[in-house]
Every structure is written in structure tokens, then in C-alpha cells.
DODOGU-866749 format. One line per field, with one value per residue (C-alpha): residue in three letters; residue number from 0; y negated, x, z negated. Coordinates in steps of 0.25 Angstrom, whole numbers, padded with zeros to 4 digits. Example, Ala and Ser with C-alpha at 12.3 -4.5 7.8 and 13.67 -1.06 7.14 Angstrom:
REM DODOGU-866749
resn c(ALA  SER)
resi c(0  1)
y c(0018  0004)
x c(0049  0055)
z c(-0031  -0029)
//
This chain:
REM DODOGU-866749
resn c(UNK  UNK  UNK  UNK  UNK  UNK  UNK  UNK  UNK  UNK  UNK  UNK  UNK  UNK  UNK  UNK  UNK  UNK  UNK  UNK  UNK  UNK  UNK  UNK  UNK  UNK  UNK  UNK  UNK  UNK  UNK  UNK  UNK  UNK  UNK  UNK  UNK  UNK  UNK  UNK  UNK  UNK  UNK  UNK  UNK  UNK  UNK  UNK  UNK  UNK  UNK  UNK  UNK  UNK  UNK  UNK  UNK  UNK  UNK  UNK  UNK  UNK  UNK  UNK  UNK  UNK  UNK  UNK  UNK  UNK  UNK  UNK  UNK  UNK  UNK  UNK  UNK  UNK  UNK  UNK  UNK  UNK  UNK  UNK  UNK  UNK  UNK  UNK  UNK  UNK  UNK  UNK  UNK  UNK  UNK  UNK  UNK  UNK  UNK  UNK  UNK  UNK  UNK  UNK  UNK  UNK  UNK  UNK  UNK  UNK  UNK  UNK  UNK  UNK  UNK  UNK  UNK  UNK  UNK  UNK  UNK  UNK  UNK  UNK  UNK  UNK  UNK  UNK  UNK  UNK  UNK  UNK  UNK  UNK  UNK  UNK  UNK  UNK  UNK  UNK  UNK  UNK  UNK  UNK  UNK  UNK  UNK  UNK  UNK  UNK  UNK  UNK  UNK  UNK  UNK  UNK  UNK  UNK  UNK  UNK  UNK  UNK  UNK  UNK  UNK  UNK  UNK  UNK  UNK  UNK  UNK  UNK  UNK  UNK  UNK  UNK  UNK  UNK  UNK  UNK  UNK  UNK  UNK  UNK  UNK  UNK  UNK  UNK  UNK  UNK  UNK  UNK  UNK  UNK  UNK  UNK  UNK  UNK  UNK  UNK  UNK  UNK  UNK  UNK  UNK  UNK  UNK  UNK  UNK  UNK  UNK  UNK  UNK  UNK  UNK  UNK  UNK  UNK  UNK  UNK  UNK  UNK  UNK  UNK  UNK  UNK  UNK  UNK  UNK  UNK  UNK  UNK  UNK  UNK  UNK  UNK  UNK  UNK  UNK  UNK  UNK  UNK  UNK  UNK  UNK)
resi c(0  1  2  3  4  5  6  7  8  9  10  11  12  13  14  15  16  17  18  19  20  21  22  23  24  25  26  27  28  29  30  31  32  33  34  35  36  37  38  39  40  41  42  43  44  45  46  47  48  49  50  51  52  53  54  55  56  57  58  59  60  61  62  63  64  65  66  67  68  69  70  71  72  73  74  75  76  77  78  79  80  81  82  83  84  85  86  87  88  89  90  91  92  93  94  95  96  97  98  99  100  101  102  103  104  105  106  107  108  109  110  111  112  113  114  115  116  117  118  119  120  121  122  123  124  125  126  127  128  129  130  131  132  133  134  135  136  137  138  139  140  141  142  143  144  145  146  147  148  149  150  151  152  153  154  155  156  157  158  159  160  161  162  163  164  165  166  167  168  169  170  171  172  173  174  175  176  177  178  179  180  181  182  183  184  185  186  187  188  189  190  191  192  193  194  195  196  197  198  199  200  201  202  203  204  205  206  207  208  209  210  211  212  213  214  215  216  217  218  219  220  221  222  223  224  225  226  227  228  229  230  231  232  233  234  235  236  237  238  239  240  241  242  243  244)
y c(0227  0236  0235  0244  0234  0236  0233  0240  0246  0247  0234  0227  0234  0248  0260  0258  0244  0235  0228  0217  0204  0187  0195  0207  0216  0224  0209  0201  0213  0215  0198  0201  0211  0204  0192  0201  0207  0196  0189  0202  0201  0188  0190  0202  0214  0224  0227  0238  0236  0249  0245  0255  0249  0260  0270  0279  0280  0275  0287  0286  0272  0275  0287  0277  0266  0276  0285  0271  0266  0278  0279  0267  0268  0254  0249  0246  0246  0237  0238  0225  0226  0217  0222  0222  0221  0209  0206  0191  0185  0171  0168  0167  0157  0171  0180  0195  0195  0203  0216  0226  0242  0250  0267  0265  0255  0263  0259  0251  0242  0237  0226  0221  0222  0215  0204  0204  0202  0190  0183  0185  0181  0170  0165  0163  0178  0186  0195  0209  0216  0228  0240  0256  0264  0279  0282  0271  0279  0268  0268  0285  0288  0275  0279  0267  0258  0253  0242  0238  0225  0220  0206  0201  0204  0203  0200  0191  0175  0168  0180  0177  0162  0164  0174  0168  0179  0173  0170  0184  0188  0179  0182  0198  0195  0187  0198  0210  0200  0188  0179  0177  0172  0164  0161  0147  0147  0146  0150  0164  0166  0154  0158  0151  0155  0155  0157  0165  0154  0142  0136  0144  0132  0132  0117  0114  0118  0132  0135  0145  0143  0156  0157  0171  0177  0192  0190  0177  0170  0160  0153  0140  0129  0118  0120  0111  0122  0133  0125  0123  0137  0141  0132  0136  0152  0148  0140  0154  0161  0167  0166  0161  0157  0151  0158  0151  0160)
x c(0047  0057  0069  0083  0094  0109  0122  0130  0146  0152  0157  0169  0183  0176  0175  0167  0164  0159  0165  0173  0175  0172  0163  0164  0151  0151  0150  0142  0132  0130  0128  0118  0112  0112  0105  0096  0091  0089  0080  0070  0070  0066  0056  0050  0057  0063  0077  0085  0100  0105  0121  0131  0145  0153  0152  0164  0163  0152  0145  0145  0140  0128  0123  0124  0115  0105  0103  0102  0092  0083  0082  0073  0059  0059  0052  0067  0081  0093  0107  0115  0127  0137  0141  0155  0160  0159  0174  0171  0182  0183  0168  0162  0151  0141  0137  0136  0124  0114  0109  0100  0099  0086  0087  0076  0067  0056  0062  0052  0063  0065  0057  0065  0077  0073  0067  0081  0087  0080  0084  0097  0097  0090  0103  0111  0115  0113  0102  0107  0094  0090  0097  0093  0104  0101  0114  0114  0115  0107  0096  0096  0096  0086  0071  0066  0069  0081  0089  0105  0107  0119  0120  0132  0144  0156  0167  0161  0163  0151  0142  0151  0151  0135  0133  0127  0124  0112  0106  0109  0102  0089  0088  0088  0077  0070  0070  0065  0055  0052  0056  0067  0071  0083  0087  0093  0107  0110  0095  0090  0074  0074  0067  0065  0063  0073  0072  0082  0092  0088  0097  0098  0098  0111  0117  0131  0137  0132  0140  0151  0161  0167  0180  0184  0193  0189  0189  0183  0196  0188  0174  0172  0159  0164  0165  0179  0186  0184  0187  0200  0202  0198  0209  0219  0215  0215  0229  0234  0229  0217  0204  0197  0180  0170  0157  0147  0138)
z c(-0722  -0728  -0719  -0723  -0718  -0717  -0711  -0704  -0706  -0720  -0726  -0720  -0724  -0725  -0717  -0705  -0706  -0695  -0683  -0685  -0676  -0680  -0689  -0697  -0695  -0708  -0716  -0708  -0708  -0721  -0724  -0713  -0720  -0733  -0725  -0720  -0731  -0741  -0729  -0728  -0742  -0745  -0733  -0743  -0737  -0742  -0736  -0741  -0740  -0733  -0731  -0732  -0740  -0742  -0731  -0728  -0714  -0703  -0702  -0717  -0717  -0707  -0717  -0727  -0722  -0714  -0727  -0735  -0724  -0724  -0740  -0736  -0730  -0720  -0707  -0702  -0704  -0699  -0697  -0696  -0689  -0681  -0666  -0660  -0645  -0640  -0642  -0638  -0647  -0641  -0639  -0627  -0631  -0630  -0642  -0639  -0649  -0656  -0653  -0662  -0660  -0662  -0660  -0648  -0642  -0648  -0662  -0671  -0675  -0660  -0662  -0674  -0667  -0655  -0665  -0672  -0659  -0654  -0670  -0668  -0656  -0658  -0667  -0655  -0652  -0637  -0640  -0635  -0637  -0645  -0641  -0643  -0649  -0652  -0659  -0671  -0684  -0691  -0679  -0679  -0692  -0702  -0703  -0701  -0687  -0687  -0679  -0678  -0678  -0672  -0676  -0666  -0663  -0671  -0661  -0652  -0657  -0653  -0662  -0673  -0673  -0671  -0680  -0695  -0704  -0712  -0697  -0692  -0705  -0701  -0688  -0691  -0702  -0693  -0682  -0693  -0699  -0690  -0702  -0710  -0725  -0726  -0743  -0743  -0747  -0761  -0765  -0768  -0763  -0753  -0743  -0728  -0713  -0703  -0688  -0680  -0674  -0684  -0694  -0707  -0718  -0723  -0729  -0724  -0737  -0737  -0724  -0725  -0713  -0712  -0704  -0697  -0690  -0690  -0703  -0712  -0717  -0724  -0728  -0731  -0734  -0726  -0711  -0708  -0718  -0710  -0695  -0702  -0707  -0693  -0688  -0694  -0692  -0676  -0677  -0682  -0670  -0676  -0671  -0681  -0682  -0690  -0694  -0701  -0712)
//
């Protein structure tokens, strides 16, 4: 296939960039992207990277990716984005999930969304469906079928402490392609396939504990250093959580 692939928003601290929550969208799109990406490739795709870094307003930033988007001729083109709303702060033992948007249900990349739905889902996340939306720049305006995905949602606590960016990544492939490629850590080329939901094969020591609260205030490789960096964040009254990546 020839797939265009981008993420959404400009990067974190610019103009117009994404929502913000336990997980900050413009970021964790683009390590999604460059996930995605490097999976299609090594399954023999050919992906083009149509993400705008330096738009100058939103409406500038959509131009930008639709014009990038259409100088390619592909059979589809996917957005990656993060969704915002749930404003579920303390966990309510629920995600609020994954959703994907098409233009219309006669769209020929329904069935790729609805697919990329069911793999994510199949992580742990509430499938919300595919929905229609007429009024997405990025669905109006790319030649090519285009779907929206929205991964999960930044603000709720049970999305974040699910979410995993390598798996979001091979469960997106595996919808787009019905396989995915996951490189081993530490090698370049290794190649393996990886259901939706199953572990990715990552040793103890290659775990990055990440500890966030809105924003990462630090990473470590041993999990007791971040429980008692998170300690210490909650004993001065914030909120503080541990995201595994």
C-alpha cells in the first residue's frame, strides 16, 4: 500500500497545538506516528510523513498537512490524534476510549477504521465506533480516504494509565493491514508479529517508568525510582502518575 500518515496539531509549546491532560496529544501523536510509520515500513509499505511543525495558526496547520497529503498519490491517509472531554481526573476504573472518523459511511476507508477500532480496542480501550463527520478539514479536503483517529482521551486517568504508545502503534498497523512489525528494542531490522492486546517483548531493563503530572517530571529504568518520585509529588499535593512507554 501507499499510505500518507500524519499527526495531528503543531508540536507541543506552539501555536495551535493539542489538548493537554495526563497526556499531552501533540507528543504522544507524533511517537505514535513515528511507531506507525516505521511498522508499515518494515511490513513493505510505503508511508509518507505528511506533519506540519511549524504552522502559524490551525487553519494554517490544516493547509499544511492537506497540501502535503495531496502532493501524494495513496489508497489512504490517517490522521493521529488524541481526544479531550472526559475530564475523569480520579479514575473511574472505565476508559472513555477510542474512536475513528471517516467523511461518510460510503467512505472507502470505513472499513479500515472500523478494523482500527476493534485493535485498539482490543488493548483494553471502549470501542466508541467509527463516526461520520462532514466538517473535518483533513476528511473534506485529501484525495485519497481518509480516517481520524482518536487514540484515547487525554484527560481521563484510566486512558492514560492504559495507553502504551508502541501498542497503540501495533494495533493501528494491525487494523490498516491485519499484521503488524514490531523492531525489538535495541536492534534495527528485527522483525516479529504482534497481536493487538498481547505483550510487546520488552525485558525489564528496557522499561522507561515515566512519572507525570500534566507534564512528565521525570523517567527512570528502574520502576521503585519512579513510586518514590511519585511519592513525594503526592506528598506535595500533586497528583502525580506512572505511565509505562
Amino acid at each position: 500500500m501507499r499510505i500518507n500518515v500524519h499527526a495531528g496539531h503543531n508540536p507541543d509549546g506552539k501555536t495551535a497545538c493539542g489538548a493537554v491532560g495526563f497526556i499531552r496529544e501533540s507528543t504522544e501523536a507524533r511517537r505514535v506516528k513515528d511507531e506507525v510509520i516505521s511498522q508499515l515500513r518494515q511490513l513493505g509499505h510505503t508511508v509518507y510523513d505528511c506533519t506540519c511543525e511549524s504552522g502559524t495558526s490551525q487553519a494554517d496547520i490544516l493547509n499544511r498537512i492537506v497540501t502535503a497529503c495531496n502532493a501524494h498519490t495513496v489508497e489512504l491517509d490517517v490522521s493521529i490524534h488524541f481526544n479531550a472531554g472526559a475530564k475523569d481526573t480520579a479514575g473511574n476504573g472505565k476508559t472513555s476510549g477510542t474512536e475513528v472518523f471517516v467523511y461518510q459511511s460510503a467512505s472507502e476507508a470505513k472499513t479500515y477504521a472500523q478494523r482500527v477500532c476493534e485493535a485498539i480496542a482490543e488493548l483494553g480501550f471502549r470501542n466508541r465506533g467509527v463516526k461520520y463527520n462532514t466538517s473535518l478539514y483533513v476528511l473534506r479536503k485529501t484525495k485519497a480516504p481518509a480516517m481520524l483517529i482518536e487514540c484515547c482521551f487525554v484527560d481521563d486517568r484510566d486512558d492514560a494509565q492504559l495507553y502504551h504508545c508502541q501498542k497503540m502503534a501495533t494495533a493501528i498497523v494491525q487494523g490498516i493491514t491485519g499484521k503488524a512489525a514490531v523492531s525489538e528494542p535495541g536492534k534495527t531490522g528485527a522483525q516479529e508479529t504482534v497481536a493487538p492486546g498481547e505483550e510487546t517483548p520488552v525485558g525489564n531493563s528496557k522499561m522507561l517508568y515515566r512519572v507525570q503530572v500534566v507534564e512528565q517530571r521525570g523517567a527512570f529504568l528502574v520502576k521503585e525510582n519512579a513510586e518514590k518520585l511519585q511519592a513525594q509529588l503526592k506528598a506535595a499535593g500533586f497528583d502525580a502518575i506512572i505511565i509505562a512507554s
